[in-house]
N, C-alpha and C positions, 0 to 999 in steps of 0.2 A: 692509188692510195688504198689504205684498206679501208674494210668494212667499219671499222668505228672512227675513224676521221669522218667517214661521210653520211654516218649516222648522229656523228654530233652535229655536222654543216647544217642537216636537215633539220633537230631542236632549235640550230639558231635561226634559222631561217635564213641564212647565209645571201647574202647578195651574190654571190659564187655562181649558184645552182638557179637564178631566174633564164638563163637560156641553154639550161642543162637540157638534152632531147632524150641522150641512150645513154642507162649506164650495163657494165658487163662487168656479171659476178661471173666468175672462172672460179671452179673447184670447188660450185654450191652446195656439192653434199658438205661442206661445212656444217651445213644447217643441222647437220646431228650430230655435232660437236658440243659436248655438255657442258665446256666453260663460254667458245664462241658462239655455237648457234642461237643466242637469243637474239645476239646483234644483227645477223644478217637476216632475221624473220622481222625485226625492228625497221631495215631497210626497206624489206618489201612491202612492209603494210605504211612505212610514214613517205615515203617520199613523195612529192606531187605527182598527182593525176598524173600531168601532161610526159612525165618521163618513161618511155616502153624500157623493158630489158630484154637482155640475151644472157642466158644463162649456159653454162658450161659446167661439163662433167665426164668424168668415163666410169664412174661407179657408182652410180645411182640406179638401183634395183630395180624401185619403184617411176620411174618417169612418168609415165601416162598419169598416176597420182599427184605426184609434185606437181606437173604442169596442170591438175586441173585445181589443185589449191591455188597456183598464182595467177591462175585466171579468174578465180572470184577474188583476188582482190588489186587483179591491173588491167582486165578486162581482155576480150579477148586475144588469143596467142595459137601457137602453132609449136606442138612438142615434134622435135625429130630424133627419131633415134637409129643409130650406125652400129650394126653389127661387123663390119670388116673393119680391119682394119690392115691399113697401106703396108707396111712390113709385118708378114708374120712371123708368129715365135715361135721356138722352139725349147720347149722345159724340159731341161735333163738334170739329171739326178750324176750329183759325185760324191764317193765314196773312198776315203781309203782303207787298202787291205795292209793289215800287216806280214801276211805272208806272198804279196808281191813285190814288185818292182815298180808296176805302177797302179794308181789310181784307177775306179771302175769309173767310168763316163757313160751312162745311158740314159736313154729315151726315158723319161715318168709316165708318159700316156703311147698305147700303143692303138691304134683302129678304133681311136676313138675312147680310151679306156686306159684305166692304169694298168702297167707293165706287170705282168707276172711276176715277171725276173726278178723285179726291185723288193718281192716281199724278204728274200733272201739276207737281204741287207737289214731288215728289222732288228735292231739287237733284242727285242723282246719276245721274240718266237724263230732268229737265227740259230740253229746248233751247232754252228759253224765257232767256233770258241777254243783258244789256244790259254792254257794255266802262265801263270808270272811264274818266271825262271825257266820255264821249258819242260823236258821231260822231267828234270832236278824238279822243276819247283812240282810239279804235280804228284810227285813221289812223297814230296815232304808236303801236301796236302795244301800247297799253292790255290789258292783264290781262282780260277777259271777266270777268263774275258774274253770278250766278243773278238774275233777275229778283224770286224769289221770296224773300222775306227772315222771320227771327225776329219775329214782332207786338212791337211795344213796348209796357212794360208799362203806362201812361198811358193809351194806345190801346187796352189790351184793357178796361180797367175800364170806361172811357168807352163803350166797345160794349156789354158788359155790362149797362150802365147803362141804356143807350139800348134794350137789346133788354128791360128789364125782369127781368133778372134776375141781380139783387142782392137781399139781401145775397154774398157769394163767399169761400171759402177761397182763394187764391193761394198753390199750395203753388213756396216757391222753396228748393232747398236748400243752403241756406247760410245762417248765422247774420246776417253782414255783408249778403246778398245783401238778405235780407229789413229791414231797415235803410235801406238803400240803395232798394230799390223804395219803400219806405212814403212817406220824403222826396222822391224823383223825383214821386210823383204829386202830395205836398204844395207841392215849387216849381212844379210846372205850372199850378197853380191848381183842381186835379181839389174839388169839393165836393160831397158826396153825403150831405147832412142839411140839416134844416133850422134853426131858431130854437131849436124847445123841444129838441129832440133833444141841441143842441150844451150846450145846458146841462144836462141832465139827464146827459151824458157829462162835464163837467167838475167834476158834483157828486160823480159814483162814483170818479173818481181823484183827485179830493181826498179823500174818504174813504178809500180805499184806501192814500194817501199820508201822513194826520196824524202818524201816528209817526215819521216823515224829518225831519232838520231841514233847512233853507236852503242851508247847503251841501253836502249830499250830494245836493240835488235839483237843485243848478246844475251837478255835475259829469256829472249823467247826463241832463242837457239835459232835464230838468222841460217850461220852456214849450214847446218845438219837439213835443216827444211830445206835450203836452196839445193846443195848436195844431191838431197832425193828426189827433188822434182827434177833436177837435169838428167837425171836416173829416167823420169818416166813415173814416179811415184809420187803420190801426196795424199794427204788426209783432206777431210772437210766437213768440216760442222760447225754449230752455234758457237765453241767456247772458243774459235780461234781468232785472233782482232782481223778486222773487216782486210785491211790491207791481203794480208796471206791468202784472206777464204778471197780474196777479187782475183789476186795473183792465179788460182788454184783456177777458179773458173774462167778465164781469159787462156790459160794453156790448153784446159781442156776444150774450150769450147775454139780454139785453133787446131782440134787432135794434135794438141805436142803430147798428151802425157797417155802413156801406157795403162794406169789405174788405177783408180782413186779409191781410197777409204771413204766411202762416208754414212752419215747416220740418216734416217729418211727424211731428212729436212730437205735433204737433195731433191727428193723424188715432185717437193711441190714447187712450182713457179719457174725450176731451174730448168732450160732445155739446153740438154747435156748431150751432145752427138756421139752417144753409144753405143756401141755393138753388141754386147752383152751386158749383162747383169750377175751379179751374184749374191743370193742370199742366203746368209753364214746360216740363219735360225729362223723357224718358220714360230717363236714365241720370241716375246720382248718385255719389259718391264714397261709398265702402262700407270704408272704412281700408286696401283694400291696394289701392286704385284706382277705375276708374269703371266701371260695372256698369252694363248694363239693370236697369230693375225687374224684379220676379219678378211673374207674372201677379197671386197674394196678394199684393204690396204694391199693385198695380195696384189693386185691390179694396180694401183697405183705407184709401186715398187717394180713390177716387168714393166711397165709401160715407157722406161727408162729404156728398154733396151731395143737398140732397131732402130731409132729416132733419124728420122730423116736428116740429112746433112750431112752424115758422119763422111767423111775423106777418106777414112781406112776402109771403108766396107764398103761403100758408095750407096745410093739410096736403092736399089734392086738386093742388097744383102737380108739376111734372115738372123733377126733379133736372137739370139741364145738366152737363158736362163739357168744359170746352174744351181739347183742347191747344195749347202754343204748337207752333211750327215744328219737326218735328222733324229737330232737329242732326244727333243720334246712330243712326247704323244698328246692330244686330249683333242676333243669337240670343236673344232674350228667356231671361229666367231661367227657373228649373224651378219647377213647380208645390213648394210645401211640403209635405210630408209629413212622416209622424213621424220621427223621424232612424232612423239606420242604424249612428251610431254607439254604440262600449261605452265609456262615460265611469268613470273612478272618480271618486265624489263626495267633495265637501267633508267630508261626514259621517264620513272615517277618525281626523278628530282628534277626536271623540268615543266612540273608544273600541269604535265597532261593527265588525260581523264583516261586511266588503266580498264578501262570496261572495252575500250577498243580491241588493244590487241588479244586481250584473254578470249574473247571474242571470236578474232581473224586470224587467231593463230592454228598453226598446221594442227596441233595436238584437237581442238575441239571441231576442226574440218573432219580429220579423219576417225574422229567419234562419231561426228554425223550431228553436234550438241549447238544448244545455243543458249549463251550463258545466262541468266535471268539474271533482273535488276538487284543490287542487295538492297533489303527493307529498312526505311530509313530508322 
């Protein structure tokens, strides 16, 4: 369930939860999530005494801090933290040249450090730079551009392909965007399955589909989606009806499909037996504009890739990462930690005394404060 279904159980006092013992948040750095985190700081300070938790995470900076905040308030606990992890990655950088043939494919980090090589690729300190039109257009005072260009997305799978390592997330963000790549590689002709595969994927989203009639499955372009997943291709994300997004995850999570679009909804809750990853832009629209990733969502996004299970790689394979071209310069985001800020929760229209959690919440822990009474 999520975290406000069982933040509400806990206001009503739920007869549900009298032989509740353990509950386990997975992917608690939620808690610095600025429309979620109040709720699941809501959970940790309301739920009964008698209930321990297990908390999960792979991007939480601060641990030894979180864990000593939910130990004043569920008594004591035991933080552990895992620096290895089972399949290592490997982050490479892809680049297309326009005066190749092919794509550069290299190492980001070299002996522990970023690759020299890669500054080359900078289009903001590259002098590597060919005029529109050619020598014509620079004669007639043609615009200059970077030699080095964004990989196309056709062209990366195809590398992908050819380098062996598929199956791939392709995280692109945008709902439409991911739509739009899945089709771009399905008119190019991109096929990445064979015979039984393509049927055994047309059998799972006709199951998945029986309860659709004819024409709700012609408005949402039924064959074109079926078409490309017998290909090996699909999209995935929030705006697609649940039937398709089950369909999409049931092939992949069989390795039938060769490479998925998706937007980083993927990267939470969904364990997706992947081999590699790819991410188009290391910036996204964040609703009040476009943002670098934050190192944790950085992490959260490879950690897609390498996942144990997979059938094409087997579980002894080495996770890949490719990025595309990077567009975007500026200040990477800040590590996540536990917030900082003093929220009043949802929980005032039931009726409770708000002095608690302002109180017990992580914002006045990691001040160090403790709130005084207000004067009547």
């Amino acid at each position: 369930m999520t975290t406000e279904v069982l933040r509400n159980m806990v206001y009503a006092d739920s007869e549900a939860l009298e032989d509740l013992q353990w509950v386990v948040l997975d992917e608690v750095h939620f808690l610095q999530d600025a429309y979620r985190g109040a709720v699941w700081e809501e959970v940790l300070i309301h739920t009964p005494a008698g209930v321990r938790f297990a908390c999960l995470s792979a991007t939480v900076s601060n641990a030894d801090e979180l864990g000593a905040w939910i130990e004043s308030l569920r008594g004591p606990m035991t933080t552990v933290v895992e620096h290895r992890r089972p399949v290592a990655l490997d982050v490479l950088y892809l680049v297309g040249d326009r005066t190749a043939q092919e794509d550069h494919l290299v190492p980001l980090l070299l002996d522990g450090g970023p690759n020299p090589s890669c500054e080359r690729f900078d289009p903001s300190g590259s002098r590597s730079t060919t005029a529109r039109g050619g020598a014509q257009g620079a004669a007639r005072g043609g615009r200059p551009r970077s030699r080095f260009r964004p990989p196309r997305r056709t062209d990366t799978v195809e590398r992908l392909d050819a380098e062996g390592l598929l199956p791939a997330i392709y995280f692109v963000f945008s709902r439409k965007g991911c739509d739009e790549a899945a089709q771009r590689c399905f008119a190019d002709g991109v096929r990445l399955t064979g015979p039984a595969e393509a049927t055994r994927i047309r059998s799972i989203i006709e199951e998945a589909t029986a309860d659709m009639c004819d024409a709700d499955l012609d408005v949402l372009d039924y064959d074109r989606f079926t078409e490309a997943a017998t290909r090996g291709i699909a999209p995935h994300h929030a705006g697609m009806v649940p039937s398709f997004r089950e369909a999409v995850e049931r092939c992949f999570a069989e390795g039938l499909l060769g490479v998925v679009f998706a937007t980083e909804t993927l990267a939470l809750g969904v364990n997706m037996p992947a081999r590699s990853v790819v991410i188009e832009q290391l910036s996204k629209y964040s609703g009040d504009g476009h943002a670098m990733l934050t190192p944790a969502q950085f992490t959260q996004l490879t950690g897609r890739a390498g996942r144990r299970g997979d059938r094409r790689s087997g579980s002894g394979g080495r996770g890949l990462v490719a990025l595309g071209h990077l567009r975007h310069r500026g200040e990477a985001g800040r590590e996540p930690r536990v917030p900082t800020r003093v929220l009043v929760p949802a929980h005032l229209q039931h009726g409770r005394e708000p002095r608690e959690p302002l109180q017990r919440g992580s914002g006045p822990f990691r001040a160090g404060k403790v709130l005084r009474p207000v004067p009547a």
